[in-house]
VEXVEXGU-603514 format. One record per residue (C-alpha): residue in three letters; x, y, z. Coordinates in steps of 0.05 Angstrom, whole numbers, plus 5000, padded with zeros to 4 digits. Last residue first. Layout:
NODE rest east north   up
NODE  ALA    X     Y    Z
...
//
This chain:
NODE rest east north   up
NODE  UNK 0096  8166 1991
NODE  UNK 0137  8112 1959
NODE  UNK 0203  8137 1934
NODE  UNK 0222  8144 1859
NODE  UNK 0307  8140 1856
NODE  UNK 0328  8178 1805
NODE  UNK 0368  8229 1847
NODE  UNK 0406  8166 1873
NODE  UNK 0443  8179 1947
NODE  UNK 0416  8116 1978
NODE  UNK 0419  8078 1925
NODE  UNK 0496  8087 1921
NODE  UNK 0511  8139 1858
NODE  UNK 0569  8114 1809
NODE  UNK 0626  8149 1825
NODE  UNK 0648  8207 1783
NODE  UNK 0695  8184 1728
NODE  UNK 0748  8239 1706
NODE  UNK 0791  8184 1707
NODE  UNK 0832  8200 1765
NODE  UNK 0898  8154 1788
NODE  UNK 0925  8203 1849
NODE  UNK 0989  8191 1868
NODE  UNK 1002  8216 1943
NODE  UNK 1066  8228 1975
NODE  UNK 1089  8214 2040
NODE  UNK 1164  8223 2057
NODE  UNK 1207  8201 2114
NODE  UNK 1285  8233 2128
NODE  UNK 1349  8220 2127
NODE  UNK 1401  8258 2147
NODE  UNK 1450  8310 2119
NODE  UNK 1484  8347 2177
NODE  UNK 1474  8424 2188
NODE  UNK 1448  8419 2250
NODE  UNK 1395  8371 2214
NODE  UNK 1393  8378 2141
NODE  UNK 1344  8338 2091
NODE  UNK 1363  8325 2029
NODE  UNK 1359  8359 1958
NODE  UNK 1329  8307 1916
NODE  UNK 1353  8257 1867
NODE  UNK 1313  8229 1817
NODE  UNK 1235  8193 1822
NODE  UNK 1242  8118 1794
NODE  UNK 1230  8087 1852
NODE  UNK 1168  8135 1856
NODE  UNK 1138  8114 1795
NODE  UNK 1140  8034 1802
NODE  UNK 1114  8038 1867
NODE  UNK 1049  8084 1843
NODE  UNK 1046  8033 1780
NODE  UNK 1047  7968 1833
NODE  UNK 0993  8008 1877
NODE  UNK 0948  8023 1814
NODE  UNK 0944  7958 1795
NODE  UNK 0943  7925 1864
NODE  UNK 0885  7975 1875
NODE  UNK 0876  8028 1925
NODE  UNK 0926  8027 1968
NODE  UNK 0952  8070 2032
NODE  UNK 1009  8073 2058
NODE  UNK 1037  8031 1996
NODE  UNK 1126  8028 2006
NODE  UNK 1177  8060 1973
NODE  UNK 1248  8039 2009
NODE  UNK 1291  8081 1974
NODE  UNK 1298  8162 1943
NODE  UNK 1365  8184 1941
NODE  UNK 1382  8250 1966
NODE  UNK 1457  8233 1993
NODE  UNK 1422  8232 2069
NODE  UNK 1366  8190 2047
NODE  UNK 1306  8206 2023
NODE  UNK 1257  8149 2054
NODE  UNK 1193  8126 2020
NODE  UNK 1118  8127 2038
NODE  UNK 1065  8118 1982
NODE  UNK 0988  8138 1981
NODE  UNK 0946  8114 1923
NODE  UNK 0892  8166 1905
NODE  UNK 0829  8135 1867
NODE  UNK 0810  8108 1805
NODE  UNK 0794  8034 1773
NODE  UNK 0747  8038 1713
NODE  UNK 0765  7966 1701
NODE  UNK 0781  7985 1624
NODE  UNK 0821  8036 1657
NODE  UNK 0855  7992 1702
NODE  UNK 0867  7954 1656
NODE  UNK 0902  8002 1618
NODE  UNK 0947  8015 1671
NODE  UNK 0964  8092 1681
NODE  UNK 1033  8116 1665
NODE  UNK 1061  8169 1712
NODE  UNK 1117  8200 1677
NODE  UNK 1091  8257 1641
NODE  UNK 1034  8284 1691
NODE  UNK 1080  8263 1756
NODE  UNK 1139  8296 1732
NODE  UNK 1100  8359 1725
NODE  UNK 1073  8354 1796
NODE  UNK 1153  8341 1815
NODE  UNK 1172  8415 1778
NODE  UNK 1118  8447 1806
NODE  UNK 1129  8420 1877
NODE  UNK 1198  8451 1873
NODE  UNK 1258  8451 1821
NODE  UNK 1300  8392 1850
NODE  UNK 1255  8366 1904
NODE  UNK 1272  8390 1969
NODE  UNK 1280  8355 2039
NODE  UNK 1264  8382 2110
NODE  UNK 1310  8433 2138
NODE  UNK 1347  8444 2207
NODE  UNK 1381  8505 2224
NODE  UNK 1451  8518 2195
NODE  UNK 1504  8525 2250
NODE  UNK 1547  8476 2227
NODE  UNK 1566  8398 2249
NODE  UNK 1618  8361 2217
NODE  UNK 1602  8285 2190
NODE  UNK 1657  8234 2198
NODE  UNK 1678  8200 2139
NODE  UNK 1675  8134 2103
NODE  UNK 1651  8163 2038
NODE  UNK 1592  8141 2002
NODE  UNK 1587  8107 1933
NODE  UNK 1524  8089 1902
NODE  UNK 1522  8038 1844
NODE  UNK 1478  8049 1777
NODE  UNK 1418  8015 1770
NODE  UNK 1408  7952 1758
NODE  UNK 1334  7921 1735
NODE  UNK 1296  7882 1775
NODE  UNK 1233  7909 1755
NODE  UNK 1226  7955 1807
NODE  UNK 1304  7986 1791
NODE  UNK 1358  7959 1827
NODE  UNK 1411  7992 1875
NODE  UNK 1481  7961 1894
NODE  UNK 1513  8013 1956
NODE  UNK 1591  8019 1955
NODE  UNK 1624  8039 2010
NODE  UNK 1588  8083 2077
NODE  UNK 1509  8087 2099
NODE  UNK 1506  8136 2163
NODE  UNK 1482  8107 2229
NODE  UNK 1545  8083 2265
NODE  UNK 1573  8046 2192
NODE  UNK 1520  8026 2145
NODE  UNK 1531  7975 2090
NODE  UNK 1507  7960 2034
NODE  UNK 1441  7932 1992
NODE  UNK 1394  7964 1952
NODE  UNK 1316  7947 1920
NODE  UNK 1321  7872 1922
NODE  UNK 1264  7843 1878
NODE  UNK 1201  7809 1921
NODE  UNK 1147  7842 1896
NODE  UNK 1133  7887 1955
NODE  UNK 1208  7917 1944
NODE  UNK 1267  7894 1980
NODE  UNK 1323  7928 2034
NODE  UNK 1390  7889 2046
NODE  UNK 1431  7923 2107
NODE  UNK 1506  7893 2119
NODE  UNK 1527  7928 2187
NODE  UNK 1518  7986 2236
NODE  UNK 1447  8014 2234
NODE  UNK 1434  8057 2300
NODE  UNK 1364  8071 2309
NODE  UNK 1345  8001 2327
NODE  UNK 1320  8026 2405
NODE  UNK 1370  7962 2423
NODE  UNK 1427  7995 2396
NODE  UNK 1487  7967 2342
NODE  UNK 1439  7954 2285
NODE  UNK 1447  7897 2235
NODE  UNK 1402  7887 2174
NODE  UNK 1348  7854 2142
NODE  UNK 1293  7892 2094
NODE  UNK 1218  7885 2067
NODE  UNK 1219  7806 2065
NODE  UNK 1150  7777 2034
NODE  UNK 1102  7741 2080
NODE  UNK 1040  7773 2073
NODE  UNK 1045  7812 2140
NODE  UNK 1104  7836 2095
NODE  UNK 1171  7824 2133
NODE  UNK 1224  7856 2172
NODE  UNK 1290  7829 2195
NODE  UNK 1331  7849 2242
NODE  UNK 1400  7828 2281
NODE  UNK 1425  7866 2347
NODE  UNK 1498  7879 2363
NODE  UNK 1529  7913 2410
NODE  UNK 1505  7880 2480
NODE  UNK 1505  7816 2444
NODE  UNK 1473  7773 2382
NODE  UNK 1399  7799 2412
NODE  UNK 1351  7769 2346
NODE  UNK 1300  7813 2330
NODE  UNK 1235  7795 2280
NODE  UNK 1193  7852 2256
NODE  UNK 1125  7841 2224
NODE  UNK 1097  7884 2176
NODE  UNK 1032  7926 2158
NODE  UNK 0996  7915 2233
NODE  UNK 0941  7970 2235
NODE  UNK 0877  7927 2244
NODE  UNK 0941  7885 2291
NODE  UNK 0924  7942 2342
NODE  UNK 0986  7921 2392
NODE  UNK 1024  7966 2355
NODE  UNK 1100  7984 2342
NODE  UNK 1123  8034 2288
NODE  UNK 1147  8029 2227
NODE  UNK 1108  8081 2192
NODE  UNK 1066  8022 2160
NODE  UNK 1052  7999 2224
NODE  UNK 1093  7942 2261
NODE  UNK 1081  7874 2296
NODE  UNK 1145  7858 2335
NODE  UNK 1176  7795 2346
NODE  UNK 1230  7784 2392
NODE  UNK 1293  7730 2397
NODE  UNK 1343  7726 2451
NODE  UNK 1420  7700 2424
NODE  UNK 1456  7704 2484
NODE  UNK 1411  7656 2530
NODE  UNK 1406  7612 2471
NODE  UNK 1482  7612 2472
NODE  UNK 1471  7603 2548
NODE  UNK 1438  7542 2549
NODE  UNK 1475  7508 2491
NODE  UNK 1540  7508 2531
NODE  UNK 1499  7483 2590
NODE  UNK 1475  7428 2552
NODE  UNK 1556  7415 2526
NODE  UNK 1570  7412 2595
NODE  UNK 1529  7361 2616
NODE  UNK 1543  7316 2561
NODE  UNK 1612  7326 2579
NODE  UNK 1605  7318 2654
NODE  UNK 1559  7249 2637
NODE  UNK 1611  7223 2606
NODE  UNK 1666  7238 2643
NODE  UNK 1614  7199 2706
NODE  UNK 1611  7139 2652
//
């Protein structure tokens, strides 16, 4: 009975200190990411599970539910990726998986389109990066703002029911270029309409390559916000306040 009770024992003790090892947090984010008590500006919600000293597992959801990425980072400040990374779009397909390696994304990297659609693979070398003297620069679209506000005319397709709707306004969307220039991870800033928000995600998953950003001469990665405005040339209909028509009592 006492070698009993030792192994029971034992085995609670066991279980003790993998739950010990294996500490979970839960972090309310904004939509840049960052962490806030202000849940008015909560956008996702980060959970963090401590594997060991090295290794730290996350995974970040849509307030609504809906899994924005999971990966494994080898820092507790989560600046380090180092691991399998999976990243999703708001409705629910997987955007790209791979596999970073100290920071930088390395092998083969499986991208999809919004619809769920492949696109083709992204290789990156396994190498270390070398430093120059070039000063830092932020990222460039290939042929300038000109070139991406013309891209935005002929590409952008505007819902017809959201015309019929009358629905207009400027949709805000944040996405990463990443060290190779590819644009991932779009995400609504700031929406308008789920119409015009799914057609704003749609269009900048679909943007090309750009020139990255440098830092010391290194490609990194960097943020972007760009705004899509949906305009129908429709002025807003006065408030009653603000009519010119209105007759007033005197």
């Amino acid at each position: 009975m006492t070698q009993i009770l030792r192994i029971v024992c034992c085995i609670s003790v066991s279980l003790l200190t993998l739950n010990g090892l294996a500490q979970i947090r839960r972090d309310s984010l904004d939509f840049q990411h960052r962490k806030t008590s202000d849940m008015t500006k909560a956008r996702f919600e980060r959970e963090v599970t401590t594997i060991n000293d090295s290794t730290f597992k996350v995974s970040v959801k849509y307030l609504t539910g809906e899994s924005f990425m999971t990966g494994l980072y080898a820092d507790k400040d989560l600046l380090v990726g180092n691991g399998d990374f999976t990243y999703f779009y708001a409705n629910g397909y997987k955007e790209s998986e791979g596999r970073f390696k100290n920071g930088f994304k390395v092998g083969t990297w499986k991208r999809w389109n919004f619809e769920g659609k492949p696109k083709p693979d992204r290789f990156y070398p396994d190498e270390h990066f070398v430093k120059t003297n070039r000063s830092s620069q932020p990222a460039k679209f290939p042929g300038g703002m000109t070139a991406l506000q013309t891209l935005v005319t002929d590409s952008l397709n505007y819902p017809e029911e959201a015309k019929k709707q009358k629905i207009q306004g400027t949709v805000y969307v944040t996405f990463t270029i990443d060290a190779t220039g590819e644009v991932s991870q779009p995400q609504i800033t700031d929406g308008v309409h789920a119409l015009l928000d799914e057609e704003a995600l749609r269009f900048v998953s679909s943007l090309p390559t750009w020139v990255p950003a440098a830092k010391g001469g290194v490609p990194v990665d960097s943020s972007y916000i760009m705004p899509i405005t949906f305009d129908l040339g429709i002025d807003e209909e006065p408030t009653e306040d603000t009519d010119p028509n209105k007759k007033t009592n005197n």
